[in-house]
N, C-alpha and C positions, 0 to 999 in steps of 0.2 A: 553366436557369441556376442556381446555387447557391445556395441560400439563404443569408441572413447573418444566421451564428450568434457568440450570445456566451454565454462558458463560466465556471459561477463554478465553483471547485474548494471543497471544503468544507476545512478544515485547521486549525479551530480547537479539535478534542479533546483532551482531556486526558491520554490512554490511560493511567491508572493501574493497569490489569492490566498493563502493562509496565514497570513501575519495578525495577529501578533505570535502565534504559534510558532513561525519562519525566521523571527526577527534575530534569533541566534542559534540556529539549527538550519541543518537542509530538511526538507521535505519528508522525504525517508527516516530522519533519526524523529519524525515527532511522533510522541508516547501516543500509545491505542489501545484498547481493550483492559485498562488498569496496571497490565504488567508490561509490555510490548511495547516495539517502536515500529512504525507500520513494513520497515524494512526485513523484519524478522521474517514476516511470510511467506515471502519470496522467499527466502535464504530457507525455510523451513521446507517449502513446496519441493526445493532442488536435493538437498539432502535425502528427504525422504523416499524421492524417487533416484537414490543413489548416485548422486550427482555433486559428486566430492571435491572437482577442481573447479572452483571460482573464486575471478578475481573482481572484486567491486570497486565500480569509475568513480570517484567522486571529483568535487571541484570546487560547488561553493558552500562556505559557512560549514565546512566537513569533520571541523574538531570532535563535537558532539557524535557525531557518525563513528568514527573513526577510535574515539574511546570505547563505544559500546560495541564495533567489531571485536576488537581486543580483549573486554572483558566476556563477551558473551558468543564468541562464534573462532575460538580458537585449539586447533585442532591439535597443536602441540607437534612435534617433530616425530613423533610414532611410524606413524604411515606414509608412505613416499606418496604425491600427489593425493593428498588429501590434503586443502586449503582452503582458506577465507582472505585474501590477500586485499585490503583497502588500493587502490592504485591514484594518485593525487593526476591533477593536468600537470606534464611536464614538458610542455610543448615542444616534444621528440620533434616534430615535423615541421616547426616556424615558429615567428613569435607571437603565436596567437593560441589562446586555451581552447576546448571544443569549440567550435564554432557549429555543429547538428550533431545527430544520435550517431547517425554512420562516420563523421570525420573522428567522433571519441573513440571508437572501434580504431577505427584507420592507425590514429596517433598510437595504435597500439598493438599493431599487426606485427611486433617481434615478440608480443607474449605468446600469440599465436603458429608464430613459427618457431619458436623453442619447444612447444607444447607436444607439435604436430598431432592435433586433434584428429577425427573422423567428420566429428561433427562439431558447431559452434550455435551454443543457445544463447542469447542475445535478447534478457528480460527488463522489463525495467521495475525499477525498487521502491515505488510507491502508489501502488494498488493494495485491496483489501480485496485476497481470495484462497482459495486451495486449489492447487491443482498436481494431477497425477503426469507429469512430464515424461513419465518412459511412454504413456498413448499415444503423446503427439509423437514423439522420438520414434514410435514402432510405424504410424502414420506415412511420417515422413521417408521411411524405408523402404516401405511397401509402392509407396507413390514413384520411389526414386525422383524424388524433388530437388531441384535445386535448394528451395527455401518451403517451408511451411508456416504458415501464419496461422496463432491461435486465435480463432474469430468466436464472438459472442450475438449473439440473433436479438433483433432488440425487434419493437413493434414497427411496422413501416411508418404507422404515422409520427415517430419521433424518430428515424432514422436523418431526417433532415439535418440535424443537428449534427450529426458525426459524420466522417469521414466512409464510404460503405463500400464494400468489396461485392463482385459480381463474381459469380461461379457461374460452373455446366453444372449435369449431374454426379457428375464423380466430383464435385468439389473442386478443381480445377478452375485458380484463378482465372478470369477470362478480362478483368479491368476493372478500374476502379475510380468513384464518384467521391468528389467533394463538397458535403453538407449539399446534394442535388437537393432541389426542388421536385421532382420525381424518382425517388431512390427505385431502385432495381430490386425484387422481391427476391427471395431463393428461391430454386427452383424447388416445385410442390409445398412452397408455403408462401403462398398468395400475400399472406397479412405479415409477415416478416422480410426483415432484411439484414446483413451481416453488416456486422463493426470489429473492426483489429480491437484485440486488445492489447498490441505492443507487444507483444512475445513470438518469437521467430527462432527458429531452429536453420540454422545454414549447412549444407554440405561446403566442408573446409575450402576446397577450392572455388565454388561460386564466391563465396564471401570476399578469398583475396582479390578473387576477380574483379569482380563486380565494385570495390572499395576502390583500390588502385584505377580504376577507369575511370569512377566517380571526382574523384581528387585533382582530378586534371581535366575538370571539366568547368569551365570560368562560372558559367550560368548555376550550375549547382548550391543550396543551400545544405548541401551535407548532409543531409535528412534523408534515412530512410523510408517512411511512409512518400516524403514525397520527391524523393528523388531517385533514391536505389530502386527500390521495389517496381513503380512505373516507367523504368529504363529496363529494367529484367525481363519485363509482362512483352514491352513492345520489339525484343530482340530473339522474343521464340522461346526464353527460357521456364523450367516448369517451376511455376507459382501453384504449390496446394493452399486451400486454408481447412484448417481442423477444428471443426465443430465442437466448441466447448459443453455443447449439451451430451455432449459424450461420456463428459468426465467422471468420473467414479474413482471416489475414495476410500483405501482399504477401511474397515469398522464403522460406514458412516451407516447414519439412521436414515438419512432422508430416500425417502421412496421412489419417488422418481430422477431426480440428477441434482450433479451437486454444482453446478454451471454460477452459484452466488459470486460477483464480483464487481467490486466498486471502486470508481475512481475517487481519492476523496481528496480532489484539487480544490474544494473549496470549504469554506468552516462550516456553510451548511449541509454540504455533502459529507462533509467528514460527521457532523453531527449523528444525521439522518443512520449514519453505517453505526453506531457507537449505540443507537436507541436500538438500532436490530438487536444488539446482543441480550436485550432483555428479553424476548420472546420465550417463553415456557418451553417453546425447539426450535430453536434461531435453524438460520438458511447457513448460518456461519457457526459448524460445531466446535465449541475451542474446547469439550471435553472428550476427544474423540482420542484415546490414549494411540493407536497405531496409526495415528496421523499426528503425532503431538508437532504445538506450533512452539519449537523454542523463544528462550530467552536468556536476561541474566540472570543467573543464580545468587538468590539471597540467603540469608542467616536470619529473615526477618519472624516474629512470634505470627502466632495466629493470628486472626483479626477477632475481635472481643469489642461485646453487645454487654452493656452494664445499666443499671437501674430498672426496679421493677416494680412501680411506686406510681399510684395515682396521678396521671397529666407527666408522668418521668419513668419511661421505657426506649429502652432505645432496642431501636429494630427497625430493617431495613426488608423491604416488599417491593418483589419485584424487580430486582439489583443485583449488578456483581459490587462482592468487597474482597479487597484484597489483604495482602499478611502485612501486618503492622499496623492496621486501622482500627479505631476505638469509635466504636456508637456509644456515644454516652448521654444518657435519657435522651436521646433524640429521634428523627423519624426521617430514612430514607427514604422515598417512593419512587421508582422507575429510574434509577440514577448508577452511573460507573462510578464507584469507589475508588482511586489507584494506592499504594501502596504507603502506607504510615500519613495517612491522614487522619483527622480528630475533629468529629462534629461532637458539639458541645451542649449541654443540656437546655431544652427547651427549642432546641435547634430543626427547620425544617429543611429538608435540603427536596426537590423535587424536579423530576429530566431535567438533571446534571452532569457535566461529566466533570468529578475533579479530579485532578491529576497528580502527583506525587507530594506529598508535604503538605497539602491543603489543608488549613485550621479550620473552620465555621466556630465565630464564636457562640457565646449562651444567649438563644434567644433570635438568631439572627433566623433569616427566612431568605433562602434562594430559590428560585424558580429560570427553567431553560438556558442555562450557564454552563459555558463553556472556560476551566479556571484551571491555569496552569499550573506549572511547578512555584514552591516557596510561596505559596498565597494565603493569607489571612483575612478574613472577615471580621470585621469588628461584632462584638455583641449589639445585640439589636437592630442589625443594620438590614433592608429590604431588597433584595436585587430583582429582576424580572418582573417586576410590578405594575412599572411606571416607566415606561419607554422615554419621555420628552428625558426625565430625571437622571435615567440610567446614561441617556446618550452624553452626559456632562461628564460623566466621568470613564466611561468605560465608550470599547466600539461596538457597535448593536448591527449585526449581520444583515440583511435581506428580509429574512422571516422572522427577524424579533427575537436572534436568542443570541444575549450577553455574550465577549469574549473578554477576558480577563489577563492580562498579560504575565509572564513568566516575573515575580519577585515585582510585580507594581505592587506599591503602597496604598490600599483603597482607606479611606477615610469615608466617616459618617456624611452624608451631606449636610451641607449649612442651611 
């Protein structure tokens, strides 16, 4: 019989390495893939692997979050414990809002004990991936774990960088290194080495355990990576981690695994994941109908390609476009369309991502932009071009690609 689990989503970060994207949104609520808020996939991953009762932490800048639970993830009073529940910091336990991953849980140990879960999955809500959550769930059973960590195998020579988790052979955590200068390989894969990707599956009692122990613990920064989990390991209890190359999604095409998962804390990482989806069979299937990744449900028309007239066609290679958007004589190449946006004739738009409302006016030409909500290009105006130029008016990332702030005003330059 199935265990019965309940799922908190983490979704209360800041993500200030994405601002201007950040600057009036949490992390989680910022739009992805043209229709999507990268929050969605978590909340899609859990569902689909029947995983009905979650409540989502939020904290900061959460209006935006918080309206797109409500319109897009509400389950209506039908089904008893079937939920999407937003939960704000109410600082149950003092006068201080989360202070780490594990005191947000903590501050919230009476949803848990009303709930009387089996199990307690414990994801966070701003990664870009799919995953089949009853494997690790069956994993974690089988192992009789305390806790399970979904771990991803990265190359040893860039394991430096992350946080790395040591196993035996059965997978059994054995300790764990921070960003070492000799990370520890998995066993029988010499050139690899494991990295958490922040998703834990708790048996219900380690977690009040292990929470309540933590909280009265002075030196603690209330962090699970680095306070619960390495207080667990050194007290005997069982740490698995679960091989995300395991995963398998029902209808998926890809042949070998479907292990795709990106953190996209930054606007070039967020980029970098947003160009995958152009791939003629991205790593990331968003048309996989028996894994579909929800949203909010629109009223919006097709999207519509007009003119067909020497030097004035509009058509888009290489792209997603989404419903309500007009190519009109214009020419998209390798770019995310988001919804009720209007490139305008003579218009080149090229690895872009623009994101809901976006105008291009007639004539303009953008290149490597990244353009939020409510944004206008003036006609004839050049973005991506000219880096000294761009950096006067707009922020220019690391590797040179524009970001455009939600409802800024861009004027032609003088």
């Amino acid at each position: 019989m199935r265990s019965k689990v309940l799922a908190f989503v983490m979704a209360g970060g800041r993500g200030t390495r994405l601002e201007p994207l950040t600057e009036a949104r949490s992390k989680p609520a910022v739009p992805f893939g043209g229709k999507y808020r990268i929050i969605d996939f978590v909340l899609s991953n859990l569902v689909n692997s029947d995983i009905f009762s979650i409540y989502v932490l939020t904290q900061f800048k959460s209006q935006s979050l918080t309206e797109h639970l409500q319109e897009s993830w509400n389950f209506g009073n039908i089904l008893p414990g079937h939920f999407i529940i937003p939960v704000p910091a109410q600082q149950r336990t003092g006068e201080h809002w989360y202070k780490g991953t594990a005191d947000a849980i903590f501050q919230n140990l009476n949803l848990i004990k009303d709930r009387q879960p089996e199990l307690v999955a414990v994801f966070g809500g701003d990664h870009i991936f799919k995953m089949n959550v009853e494997d690790m769930i069956q994993d974690h059973q089988q192992t009789q774990a305390d806790v399970t960590i979904a771990a991803i195998p990265v190359p040893i020579a860039e394991a430096h960088q992350f946080g790395v988790i040591q196993v035996d052979n059965r997978w059994r955590i054995t300790g764990f290194q921070e960003k070492p200068k000799n990370p520890t390989p998995i066993p029988g894969s010499p050139d690899m080495a494991l990295v958490s990707m922040g998703n834990y599956v708790f048996t219900r009692k380690a977690l009040v355990d292990n929470l309540q122990e933590d909280a009265v613990e002075a030196r603690s920064s209330n962090d699970f990576g680095k306070d619960v989990l390495p207080r667990m390991l050194r007290q005997g209890q069982r740490l698995f981690a679960f091989d995300f190359r395991r995963n398998r999604i029902p209808g998926s095409t890809n042949v070998l695994n479907d292990s795709y998962w990106r953190d996209v804390g930054t606007l070039d990482s967020y980029y970098e994941a947003s160009m995958d989806l152009r791939s003629v069979q991205p790593l990331l299937d968003l048309y996989n109908q028996e894994w579909p990744i929800r949203s909010s449900p629109n009223t919006l028309p097709p999207a519509k390609f007009v003119h067909n007239a020497d030097g004035r066609v509009g058509q888009a290679l290489q792209s997603i476009v989404c419903e309500g958007s007009i190519i009109s004589g214009s020419t998209v190449v390798d770019s995310i369309v988001s919804m009720r946006c209007r490139i305008n004739s003579y218009a080149d738009v090229n690895a872009c991502v623009l994101m809901e409302d976006v105008e291009v006016g007639r004539g303009a030409k953008i290149r490597r932009c990244i353009i939020d909500k409510h944004v206008k290009i003036p006609p004839g105006d050049m973005i991506g071009f000219n880096r000294e130029l761009d950096a006067k008016r707009f922020k220019i990332t690391e590797s040179g690609i524009v970001v455009i702030g939600k409802h800024q005003a861009v004027e032609l330059p003088t």
